[in-house]
GUKOLMAR-833589 format. One line per 2 residues: number of its first residue (from 0); their letters; for each residue y negated, z negated, x of C-alpha. Coordinates in Angstrom, 1 decimal. Layout:
NUM) A) Y/Z/X; ... $
END
This chain:
0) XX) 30.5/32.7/-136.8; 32.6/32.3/-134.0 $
2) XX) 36.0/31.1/-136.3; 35.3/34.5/-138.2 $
4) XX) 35.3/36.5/-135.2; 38.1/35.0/-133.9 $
6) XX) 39.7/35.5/-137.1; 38.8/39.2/-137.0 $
8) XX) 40.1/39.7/-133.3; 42.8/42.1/-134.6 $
10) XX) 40.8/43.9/-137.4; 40.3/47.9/-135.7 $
12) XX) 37.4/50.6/-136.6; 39.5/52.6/-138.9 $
14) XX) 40.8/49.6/-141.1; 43.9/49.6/-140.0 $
16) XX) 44.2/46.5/-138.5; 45.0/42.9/-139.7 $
18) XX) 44.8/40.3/-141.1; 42.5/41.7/-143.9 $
20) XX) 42.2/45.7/-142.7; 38.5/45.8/-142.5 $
22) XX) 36.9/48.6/-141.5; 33.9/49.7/-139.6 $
24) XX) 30.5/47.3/-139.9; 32.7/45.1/-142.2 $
26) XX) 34.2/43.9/-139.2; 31.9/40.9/-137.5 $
28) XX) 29.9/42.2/-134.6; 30.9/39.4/-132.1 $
30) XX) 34.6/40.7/-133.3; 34.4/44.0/-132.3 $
32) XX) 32.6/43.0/-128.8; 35.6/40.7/-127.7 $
34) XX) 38.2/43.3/-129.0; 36.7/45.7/-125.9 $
36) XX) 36.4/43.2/-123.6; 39.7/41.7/-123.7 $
38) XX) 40.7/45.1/-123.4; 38.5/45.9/-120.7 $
40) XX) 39.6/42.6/-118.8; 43.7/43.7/-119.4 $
42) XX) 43.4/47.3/-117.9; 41.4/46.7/-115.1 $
44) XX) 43.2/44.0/-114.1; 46.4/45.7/-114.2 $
46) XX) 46.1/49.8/-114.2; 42.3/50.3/-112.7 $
48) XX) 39.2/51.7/-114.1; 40.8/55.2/-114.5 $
50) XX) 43.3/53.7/-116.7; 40.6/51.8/-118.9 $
52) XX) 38.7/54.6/-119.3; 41.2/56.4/-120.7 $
54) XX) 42.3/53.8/-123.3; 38.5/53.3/-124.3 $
56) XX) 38.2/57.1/-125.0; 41.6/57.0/-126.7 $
58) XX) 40.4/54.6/-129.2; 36.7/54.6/-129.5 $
60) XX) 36.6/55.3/-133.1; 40.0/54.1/-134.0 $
62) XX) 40.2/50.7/-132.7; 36.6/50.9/-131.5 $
64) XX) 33.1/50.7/-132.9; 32.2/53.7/-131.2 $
66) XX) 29.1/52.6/-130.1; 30.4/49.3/-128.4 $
68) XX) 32.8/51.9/-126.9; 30.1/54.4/-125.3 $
70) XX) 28.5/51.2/-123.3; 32.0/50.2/-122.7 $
72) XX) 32.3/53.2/-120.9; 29.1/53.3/-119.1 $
74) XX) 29.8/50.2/-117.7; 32.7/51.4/-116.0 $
76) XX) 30.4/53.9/-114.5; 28.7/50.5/-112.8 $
78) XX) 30.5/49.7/-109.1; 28.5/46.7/-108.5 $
80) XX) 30.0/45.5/-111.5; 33.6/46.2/-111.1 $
82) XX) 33.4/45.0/-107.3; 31.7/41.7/-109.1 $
84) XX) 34.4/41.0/-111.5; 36.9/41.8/-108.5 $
86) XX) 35.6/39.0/-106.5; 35.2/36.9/-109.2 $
88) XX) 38.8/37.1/-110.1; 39.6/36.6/-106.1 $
90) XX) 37.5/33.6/-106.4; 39.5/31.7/-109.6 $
92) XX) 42.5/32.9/-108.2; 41.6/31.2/-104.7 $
94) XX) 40.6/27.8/-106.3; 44.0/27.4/-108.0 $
96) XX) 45.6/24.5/-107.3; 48.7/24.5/-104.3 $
98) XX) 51.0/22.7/-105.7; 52.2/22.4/-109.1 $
100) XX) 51.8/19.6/-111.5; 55.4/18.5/-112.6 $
102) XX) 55.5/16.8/-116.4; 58.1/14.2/-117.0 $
104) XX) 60.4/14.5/-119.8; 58.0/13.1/-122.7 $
106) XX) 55.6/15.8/-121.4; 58.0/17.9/-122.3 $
108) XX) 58.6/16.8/-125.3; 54.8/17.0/-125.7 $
110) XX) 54.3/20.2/-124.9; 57.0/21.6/-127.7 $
112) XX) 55.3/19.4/-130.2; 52.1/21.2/-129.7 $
114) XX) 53.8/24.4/-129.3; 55.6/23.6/-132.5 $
116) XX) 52.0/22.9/-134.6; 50.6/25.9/-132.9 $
118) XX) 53.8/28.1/-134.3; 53.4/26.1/-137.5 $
120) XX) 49.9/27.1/-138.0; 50.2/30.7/-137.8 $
122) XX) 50.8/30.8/-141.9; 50.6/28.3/-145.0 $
124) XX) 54.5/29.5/-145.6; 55.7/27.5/-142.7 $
126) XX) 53.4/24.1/-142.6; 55.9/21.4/-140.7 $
128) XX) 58.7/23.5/-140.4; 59.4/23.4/-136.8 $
130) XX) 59.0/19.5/-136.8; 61.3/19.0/-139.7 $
132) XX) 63.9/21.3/-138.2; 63.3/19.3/-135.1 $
134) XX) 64.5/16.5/-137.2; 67.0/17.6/-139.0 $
136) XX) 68.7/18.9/-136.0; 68.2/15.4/-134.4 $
138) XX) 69.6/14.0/-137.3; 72.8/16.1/-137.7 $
140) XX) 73.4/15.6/-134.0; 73.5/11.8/-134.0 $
142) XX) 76.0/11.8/-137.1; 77.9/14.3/-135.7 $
144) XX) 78.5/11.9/-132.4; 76.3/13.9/-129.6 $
146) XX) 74.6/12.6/-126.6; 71.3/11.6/-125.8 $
148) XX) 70.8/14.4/-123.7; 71.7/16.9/-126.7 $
150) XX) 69.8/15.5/-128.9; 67.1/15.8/-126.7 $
152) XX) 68.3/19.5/-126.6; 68.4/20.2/-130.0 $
154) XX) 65.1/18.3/-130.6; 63.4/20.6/-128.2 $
156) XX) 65.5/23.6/-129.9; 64.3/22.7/-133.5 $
158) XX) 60.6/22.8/-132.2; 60.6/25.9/-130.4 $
160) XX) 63.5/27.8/-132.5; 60.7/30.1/-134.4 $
162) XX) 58.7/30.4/-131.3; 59.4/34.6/-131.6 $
164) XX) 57.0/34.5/-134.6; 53.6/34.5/-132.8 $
166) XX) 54.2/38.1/-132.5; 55.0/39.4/-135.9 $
168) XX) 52.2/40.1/-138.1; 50.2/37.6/-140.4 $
170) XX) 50.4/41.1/-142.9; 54.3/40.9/-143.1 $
172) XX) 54.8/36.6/-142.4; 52.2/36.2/-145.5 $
174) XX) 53.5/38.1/-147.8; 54.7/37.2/-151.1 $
176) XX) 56.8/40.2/-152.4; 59.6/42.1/-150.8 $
178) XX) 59.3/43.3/-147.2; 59.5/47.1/-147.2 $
180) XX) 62.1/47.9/-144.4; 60.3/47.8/-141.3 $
182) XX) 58.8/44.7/-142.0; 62.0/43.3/-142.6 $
184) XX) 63.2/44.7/-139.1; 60.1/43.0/-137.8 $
186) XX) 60.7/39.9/-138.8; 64.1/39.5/-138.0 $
188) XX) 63.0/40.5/-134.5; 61.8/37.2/-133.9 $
190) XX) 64.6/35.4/-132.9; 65.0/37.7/-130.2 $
192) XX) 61.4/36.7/-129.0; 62.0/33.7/-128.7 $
194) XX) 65.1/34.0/-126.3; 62.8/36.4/-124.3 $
196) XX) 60.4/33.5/-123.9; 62.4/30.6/-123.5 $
198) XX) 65.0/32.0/-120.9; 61.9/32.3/-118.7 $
200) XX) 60.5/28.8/-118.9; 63.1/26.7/-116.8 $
202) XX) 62.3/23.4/-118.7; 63.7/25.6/-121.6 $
204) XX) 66.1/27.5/-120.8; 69.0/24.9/-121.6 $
206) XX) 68.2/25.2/-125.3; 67.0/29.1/-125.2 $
208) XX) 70.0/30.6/-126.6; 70.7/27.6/-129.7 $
210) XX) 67.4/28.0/-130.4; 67.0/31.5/-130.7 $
212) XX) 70.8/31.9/-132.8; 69.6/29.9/-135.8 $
214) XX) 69.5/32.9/-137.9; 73.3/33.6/-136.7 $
216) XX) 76.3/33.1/-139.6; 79.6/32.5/-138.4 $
218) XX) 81.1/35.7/-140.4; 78.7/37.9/-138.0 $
220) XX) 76.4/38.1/-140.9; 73.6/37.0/-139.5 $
222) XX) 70.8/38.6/-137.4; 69.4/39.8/-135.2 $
224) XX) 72.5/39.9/-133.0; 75.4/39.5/-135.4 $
226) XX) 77.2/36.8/-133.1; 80.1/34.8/-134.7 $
228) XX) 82.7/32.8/-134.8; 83.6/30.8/-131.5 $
230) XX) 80.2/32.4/-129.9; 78.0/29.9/-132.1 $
232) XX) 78.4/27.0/-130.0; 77.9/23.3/-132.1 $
234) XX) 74.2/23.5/-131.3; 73.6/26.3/-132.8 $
236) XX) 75.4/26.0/-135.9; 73.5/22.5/-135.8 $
238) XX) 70.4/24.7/-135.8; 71.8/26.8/-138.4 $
240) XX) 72.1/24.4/-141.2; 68.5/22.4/-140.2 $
242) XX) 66.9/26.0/-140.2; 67.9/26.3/-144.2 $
244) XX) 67.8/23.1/-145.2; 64.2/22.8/-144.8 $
246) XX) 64.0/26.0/-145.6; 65.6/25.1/-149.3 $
248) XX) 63.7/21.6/-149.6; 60.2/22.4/-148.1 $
250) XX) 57.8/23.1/-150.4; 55.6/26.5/-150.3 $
252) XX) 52.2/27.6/-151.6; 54.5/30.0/-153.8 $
254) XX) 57.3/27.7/-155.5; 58.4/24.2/-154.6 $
256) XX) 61.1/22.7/-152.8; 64.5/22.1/-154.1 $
258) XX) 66.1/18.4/-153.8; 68.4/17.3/-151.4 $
260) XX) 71.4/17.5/-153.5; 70.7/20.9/-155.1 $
262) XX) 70.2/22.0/-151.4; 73.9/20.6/-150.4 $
264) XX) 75.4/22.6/-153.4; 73.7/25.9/-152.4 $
266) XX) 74.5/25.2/-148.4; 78.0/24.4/-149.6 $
268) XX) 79.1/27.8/-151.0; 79.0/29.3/-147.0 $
270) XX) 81.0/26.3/-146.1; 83.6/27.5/-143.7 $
272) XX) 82.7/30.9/-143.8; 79.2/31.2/-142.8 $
274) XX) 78.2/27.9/-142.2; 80.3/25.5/-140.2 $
276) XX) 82.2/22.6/-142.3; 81.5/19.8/-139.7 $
278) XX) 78.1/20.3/-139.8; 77.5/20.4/-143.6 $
280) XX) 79.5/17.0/-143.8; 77.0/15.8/-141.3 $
282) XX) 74.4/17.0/-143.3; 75.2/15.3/-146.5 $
284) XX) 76.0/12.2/-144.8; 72.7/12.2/-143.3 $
286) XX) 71.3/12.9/-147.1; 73.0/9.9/-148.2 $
288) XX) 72.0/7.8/-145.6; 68.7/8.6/-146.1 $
290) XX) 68.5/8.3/-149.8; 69.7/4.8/-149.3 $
292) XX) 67.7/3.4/-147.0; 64.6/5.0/-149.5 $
294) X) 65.8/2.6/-152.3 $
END
């Protein structure tokens, strides 16, 4: 019960939620209680009961069970209450720690791992590929001559490069035919995410903008921000190439993976223009290598 209402967090009244647009008592009780509250617990926080009452009239009946809604809004009536949950916030708030705990550099490189599974996990279209980016990107940078601390970075970068993706829609990430144009807006918003969210965390920000350019071409074809030429950096036309090689050889629920040298001949048609030549040698040097030490 409590994996199907988590499931069912984002499903609304009307049925026009996701992932599966239920609608109404379709939609598992415990579901439509925890969609309130965590409303509830956002805009009082935040904006103040006036504020959460008007949201929970707004949509009571839309997003709502309108039932659950009605006590939702009789329980803003309750002063008691609201001074309780006040004080209890005070409280956690007050019990926080003073200083903060400082991770070495393998806990960073923990903490985009799990990051990396968690992204991962979001859809059966993307099983593993943060991780093999990750390595790919490792990969090309050793052959290509980088340090340890870049490899590091682009490590990192491969991990957390789809990181934007937690907020598109399962509804548009899931699906199998062509995106209609705003969800093909949406998902080539996600880069931009993820430079939103990395630039912010300092033990990130070094690899923020590689990581969130790996949809970039060097023509300017590329998306979301149509950067080119000398403005892709080596990292992030590292992070190009790993981003569609697994892309090409990973297989998918809907069709399988292509081979390693197929992959090479399709990656080879943008050499020079929209994929950098250096790198793509790297790349099927690293092919080689690996295919050898396999036999």
């Amino acid at each position: 019960a409590t994996v199907e209402a988590i499931h069912s967090l984002d499903e609304h009244w009307n049925g026009g939620g996701y992932p599966a647009g239920l609608r109404g008592d379709a939609i598992p009780l415990l579901s439509r209680i925890i969609n309130i509250a965590q409303t509830m617990e956002v805009f009082l926080a935040r904006d103040g009961a006036d504020a959460t009452r008007s949201i929970l009239e707004e949509r009571r009946g839309r997003w709502f069970d309108p039932v659950l809604a009605s006590v939702a809004l009789d329980l803003l009536d309750d002063t008691d209450l609201l001074r309780s949950l006040r004080e209890a916030d005070e409280r956690v708030l007050g019990a926080e720690p003073g200083r903060a705990r400082r991770i070495d550099e393998r806990g960073l490189d923990d903490v985009a791992a799990a990051f990396a599974e968690i992204i991962d996990a979001k859809s059966p279209f993307t099983w593993k590929h943060s991780t093999n980016v990750a390595m790919y990107a490792h990969g090309l940078g050793a052959q290509l001559g980088q340090d340890a601390a870049m490899l590091t970075r682009l490590r990192r970068a491969g991990l957390l490069h789809d990181l934007g993706k937690v907020g598109i829609s399962n509804r548009i990430l899931d699906k199998t035919g062509p995106l209609a144009p705003h969800e093909r807006q949406a998902v080539e918003a996600h880069p931009v995410y993820t430079w939103e969210i990395l630039r912010r965390v300092a033990a990130f920000a070094d690899f923020a903008r590689p990581a969130s350019l790996h949809h970039e071409k060097l023509d300017g074809s590329g998306y979301p921000w149509r950067v080119g030429g000398d403005d892709l950096d080596l990292p992030a036309r590292i992070l190009v190439v790993a981003d569609i090689y697994e892309a090409l050889t990973a297989s998918r629920p809907y069709r399988a993976g292509v081979a390693p040298e197929e992959a090479l001949r399709i990656l080879e048609r943008d050499r020079g223009t929209r994929l950098d030549a250096a790198v793509l040698d790297a790349l099927a040097a690293m092919v080689v290598n690996v295919e050898e030490r396999t036999l």
